[in-house]
N, C-alpha and C positions, 0 to 999 in steps of 0.2 A: 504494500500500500504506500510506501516509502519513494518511490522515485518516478519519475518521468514515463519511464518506459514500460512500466507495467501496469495491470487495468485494474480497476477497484471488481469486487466479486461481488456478487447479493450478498455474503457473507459481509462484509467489509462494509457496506452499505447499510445491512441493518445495524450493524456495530458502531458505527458512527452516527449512526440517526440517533439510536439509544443511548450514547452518550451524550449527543443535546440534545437531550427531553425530546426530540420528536422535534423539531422546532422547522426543520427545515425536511423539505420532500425528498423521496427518491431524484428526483432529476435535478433535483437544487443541489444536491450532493455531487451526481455525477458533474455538474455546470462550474461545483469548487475546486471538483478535484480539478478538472482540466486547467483550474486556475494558477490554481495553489501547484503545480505543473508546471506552468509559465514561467513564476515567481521563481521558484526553485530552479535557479538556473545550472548549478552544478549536478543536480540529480541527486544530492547526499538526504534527502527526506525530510529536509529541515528547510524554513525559511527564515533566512536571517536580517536584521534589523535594514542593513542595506537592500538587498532587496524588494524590502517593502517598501522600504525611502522610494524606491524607484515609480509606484504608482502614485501619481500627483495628487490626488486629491488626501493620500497621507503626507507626503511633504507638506504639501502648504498648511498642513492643519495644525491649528496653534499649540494643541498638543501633541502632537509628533513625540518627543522626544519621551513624553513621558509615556506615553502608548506603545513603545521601543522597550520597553523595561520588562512591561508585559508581553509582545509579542516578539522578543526576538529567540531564535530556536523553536518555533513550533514544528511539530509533525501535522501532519493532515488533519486528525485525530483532535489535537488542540488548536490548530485553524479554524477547524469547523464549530468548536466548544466556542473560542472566543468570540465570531462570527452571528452566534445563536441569540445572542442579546440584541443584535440588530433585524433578529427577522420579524415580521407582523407576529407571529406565534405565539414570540417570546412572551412569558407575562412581564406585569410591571414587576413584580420581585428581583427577575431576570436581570430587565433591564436597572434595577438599582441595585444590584448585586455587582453589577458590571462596574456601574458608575463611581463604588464606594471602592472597588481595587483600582482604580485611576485615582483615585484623592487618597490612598493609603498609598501612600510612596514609600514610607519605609516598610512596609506589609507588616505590621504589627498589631493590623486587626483592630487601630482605632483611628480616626480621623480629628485632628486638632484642629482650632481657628486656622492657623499657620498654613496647615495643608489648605484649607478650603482658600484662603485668601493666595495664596500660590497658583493655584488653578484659576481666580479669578483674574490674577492678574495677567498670566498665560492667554486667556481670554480676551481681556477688553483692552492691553497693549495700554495703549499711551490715551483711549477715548474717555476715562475717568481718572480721579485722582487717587491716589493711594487710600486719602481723607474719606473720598466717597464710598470706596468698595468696602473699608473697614465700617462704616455708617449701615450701610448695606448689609453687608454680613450680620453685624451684630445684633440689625431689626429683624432679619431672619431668623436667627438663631432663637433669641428673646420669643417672637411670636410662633414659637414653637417649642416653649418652656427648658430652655436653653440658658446659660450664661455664656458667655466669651471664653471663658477658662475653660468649659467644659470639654470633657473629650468625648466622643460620639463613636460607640461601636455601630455594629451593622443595625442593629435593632432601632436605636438613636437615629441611623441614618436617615432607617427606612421611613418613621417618624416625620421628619422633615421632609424628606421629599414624596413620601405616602400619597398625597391628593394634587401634587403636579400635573399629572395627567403627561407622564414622561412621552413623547413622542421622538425617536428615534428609530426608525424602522426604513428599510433599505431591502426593494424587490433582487433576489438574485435571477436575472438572464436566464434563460433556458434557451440551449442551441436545439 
């Protein structure tokens, strides 16, 4: 299942469905591997941080680097896992399951003010001021029975962003 050249099996297929929850179809699968194929340019079954730099819409994306942390070295297997939180399928848990391993940068299973205003700022670049996003955050946090200090495991997370109405979902291609 590892390289270029050789083809996913029904086997290989339902074992990868099954590892993301079902999230994505038989041909969505067959449509990643051919992908995640491309990407992998050495054949070694892995696709690495370069690599993915190479489709533009992760380059230019303002988290790029920190999305590299998580996705550099995947097998198929964990392409398709990570992939699973952007499909219409996914639920919202999914997708804030997702969300909260991108704001755990040190993967220690809690998210700080620190991390959250780090990705903010990764985000909004130079279009607010340091002053506003910390204002920001902090009415966040607050109107979701929060302090500033507080640290926010998943549960915390999910809390917070529970009734956003997460919309991140991304149709995969079918040839």
């Amino acid at each position: 299942m590892g390289n270029g050249s050789s083809m996913l099996t029904q086997y290989d297929i339902e074992e990868v469905q099954h590892h993301c929850s079902n999230t994505f179809s038989q041909q969505e699968i067959v449509s990643l591997y051919q992908r995640f194929c491309q990407l992998d340019r050495n054949g070694g079954g892995f696709v690495s941080a370069d690599e993915l730099l190479s489709i533009p819409e992760v380059a230019v994306n303002p988290l790029s680097q920190r999305l590299m942390g998580i996705l550099n070295g995947l097998n198929f297997k964990e392409f398709v896992a990570f992939l699973s939180a952007f499909s219409p399928r996914a639920t919202q848990q999914q997708k804030i399951e997702f969300i909260f391993r991108v704001y755990d940068s040190d993967c220690n299973g809690k998210v700080t003010f620190s991390d959250i205003l780090d990705i903010l700022r990764d985000l909004t670049g130079q279009f607010i001021s340091e002053q506003q996003r910390e204002q920001v955050l902090t009415r966040v946090l607050e109107e979701s029975g929060y302090a500033k200090d507080s640290t926010l495991g998943i549960s915390d997370f999910t809390k917070v962003l529970g009734n956003t109405g997460i919309k991140m979902d991304v149709e995969v291609p079918i040839d």
